[in-house]
C-alpha atoms as an extended CHARMM CRD file, in Angstrom:
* protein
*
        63  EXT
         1         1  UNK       CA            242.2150000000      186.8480000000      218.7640000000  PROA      1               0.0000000000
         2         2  UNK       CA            239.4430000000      189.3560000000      217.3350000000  PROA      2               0.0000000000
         3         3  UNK       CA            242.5530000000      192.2160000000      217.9070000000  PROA      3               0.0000000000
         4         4  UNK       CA            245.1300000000      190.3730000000      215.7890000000  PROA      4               0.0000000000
         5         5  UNK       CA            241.7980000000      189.7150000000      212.8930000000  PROA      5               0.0000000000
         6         6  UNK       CA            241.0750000000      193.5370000000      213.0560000000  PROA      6               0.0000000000
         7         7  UNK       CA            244.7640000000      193.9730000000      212.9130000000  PROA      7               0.0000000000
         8         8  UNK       CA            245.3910000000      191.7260000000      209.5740000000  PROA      8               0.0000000000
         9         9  UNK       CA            242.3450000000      193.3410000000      207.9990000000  PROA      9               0.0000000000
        10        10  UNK       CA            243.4100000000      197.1900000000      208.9250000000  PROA      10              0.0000000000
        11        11  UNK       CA            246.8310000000      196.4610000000      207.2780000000  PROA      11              0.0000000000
        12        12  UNK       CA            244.8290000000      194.9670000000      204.2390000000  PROA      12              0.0000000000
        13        13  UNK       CA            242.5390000000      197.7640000000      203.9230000000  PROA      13              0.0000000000
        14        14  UNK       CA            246.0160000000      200.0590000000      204.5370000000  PROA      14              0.0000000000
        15        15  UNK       CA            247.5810000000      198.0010000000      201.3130000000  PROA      15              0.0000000000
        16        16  UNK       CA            244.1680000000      198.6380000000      199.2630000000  PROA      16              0.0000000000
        17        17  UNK       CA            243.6710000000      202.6860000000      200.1120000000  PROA      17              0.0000000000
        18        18  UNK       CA            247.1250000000      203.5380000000      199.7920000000  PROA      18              0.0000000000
        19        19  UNK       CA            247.0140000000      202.2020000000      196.3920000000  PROA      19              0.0000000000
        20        20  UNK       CA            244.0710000000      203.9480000000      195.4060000000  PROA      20              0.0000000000
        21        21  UNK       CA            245.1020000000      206.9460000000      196.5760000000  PROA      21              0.0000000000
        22        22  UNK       CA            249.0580000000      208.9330000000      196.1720000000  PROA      22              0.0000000000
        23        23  UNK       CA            247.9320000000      211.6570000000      198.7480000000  PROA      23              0.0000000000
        24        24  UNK       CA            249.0710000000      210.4630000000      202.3890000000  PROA      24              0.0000000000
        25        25  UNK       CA            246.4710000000      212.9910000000      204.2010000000  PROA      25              0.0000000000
        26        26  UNK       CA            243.7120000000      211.2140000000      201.8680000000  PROA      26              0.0000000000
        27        27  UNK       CA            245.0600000000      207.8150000000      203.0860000000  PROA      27              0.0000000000
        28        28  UNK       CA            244.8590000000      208.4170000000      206.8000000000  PROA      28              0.0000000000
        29        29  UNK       CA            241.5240000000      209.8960000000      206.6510000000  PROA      29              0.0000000000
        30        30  UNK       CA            239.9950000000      206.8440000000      204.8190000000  PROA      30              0.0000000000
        31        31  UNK       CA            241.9400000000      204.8340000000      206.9980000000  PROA      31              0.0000000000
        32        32  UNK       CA            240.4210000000      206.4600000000      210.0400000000  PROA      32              0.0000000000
        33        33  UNK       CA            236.8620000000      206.4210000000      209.0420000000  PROA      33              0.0000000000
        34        34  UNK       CA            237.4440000000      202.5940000000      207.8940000000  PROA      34              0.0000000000
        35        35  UNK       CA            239.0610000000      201.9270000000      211.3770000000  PROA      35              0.0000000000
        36        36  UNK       CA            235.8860000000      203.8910000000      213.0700000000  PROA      36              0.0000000000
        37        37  UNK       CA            233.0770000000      202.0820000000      211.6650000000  PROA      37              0.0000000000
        38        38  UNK       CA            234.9790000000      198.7870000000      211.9800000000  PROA      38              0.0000000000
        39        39  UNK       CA            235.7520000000      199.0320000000      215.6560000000  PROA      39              0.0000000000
        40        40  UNK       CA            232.3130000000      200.7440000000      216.2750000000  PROA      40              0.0000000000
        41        41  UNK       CA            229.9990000000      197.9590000000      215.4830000000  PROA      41              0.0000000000
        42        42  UNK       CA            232.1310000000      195.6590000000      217.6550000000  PROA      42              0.0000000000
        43        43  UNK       CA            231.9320000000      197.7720000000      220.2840000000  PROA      43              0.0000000000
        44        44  UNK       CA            228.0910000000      198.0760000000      220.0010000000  PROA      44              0.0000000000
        45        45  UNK       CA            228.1850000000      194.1640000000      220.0940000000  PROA      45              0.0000000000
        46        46  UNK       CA            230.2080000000      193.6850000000      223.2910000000  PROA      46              0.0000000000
        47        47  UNK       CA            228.2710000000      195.9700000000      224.9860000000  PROA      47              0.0000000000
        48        48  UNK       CA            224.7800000000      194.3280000000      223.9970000000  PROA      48              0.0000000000
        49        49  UNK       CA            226.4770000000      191.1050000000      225.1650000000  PROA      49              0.0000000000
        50        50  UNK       CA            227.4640000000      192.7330000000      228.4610000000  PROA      50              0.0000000000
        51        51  UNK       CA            223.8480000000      193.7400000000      228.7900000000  PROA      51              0.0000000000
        52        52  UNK       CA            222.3090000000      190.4570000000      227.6110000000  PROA      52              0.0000000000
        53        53  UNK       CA            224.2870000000      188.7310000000      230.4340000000  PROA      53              0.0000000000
        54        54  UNK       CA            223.2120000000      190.9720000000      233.1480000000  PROA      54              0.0000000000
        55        55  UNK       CA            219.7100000000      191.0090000000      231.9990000000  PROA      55              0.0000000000
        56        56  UNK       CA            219.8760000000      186.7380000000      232.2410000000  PROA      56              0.0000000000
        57        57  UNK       CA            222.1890000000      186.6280000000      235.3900000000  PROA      57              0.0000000000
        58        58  UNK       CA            219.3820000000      188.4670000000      237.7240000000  PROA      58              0.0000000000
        59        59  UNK       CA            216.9550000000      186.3340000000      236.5910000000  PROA      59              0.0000000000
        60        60  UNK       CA            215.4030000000      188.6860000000      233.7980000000  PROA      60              0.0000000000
        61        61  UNK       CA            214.6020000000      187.7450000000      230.5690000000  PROA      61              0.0000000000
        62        62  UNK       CA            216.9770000000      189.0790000000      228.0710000000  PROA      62              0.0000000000
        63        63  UNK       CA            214.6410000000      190.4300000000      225.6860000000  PROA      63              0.0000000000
């Protein structure tokens, strides 16, 4: 579900650079820092989720 949303908005934001810019090295650089700080920050998320659940499953308070 969140793959095939990250999906739909990568190919979006694909559509949008390539317009803006001719040169395909420019392109798949924006792409890649776009792709980077999208999949970072959801990354960071699942892992303070991960944590969170840990913390509360041994009886700990979670914050």
């Amino acid at each position: 579900m969140a793959i095939e949303r990250l999906n739909v908005i990568t190919s979006r934001m694909t559509n949008d650079v390539s317009i803006y810019s001719r040169n395909s090295t420019n392109c798949r650089i924006a792409l890649m820092l776009i792709t980077v700080n999208m999949i970072m920050p959801a990354y960071i998320i699942v892992e303070n989720e991960k944590s969170n659940i840990e913390y509360s499953s041994s009886g700990k308070s979670a914050f």
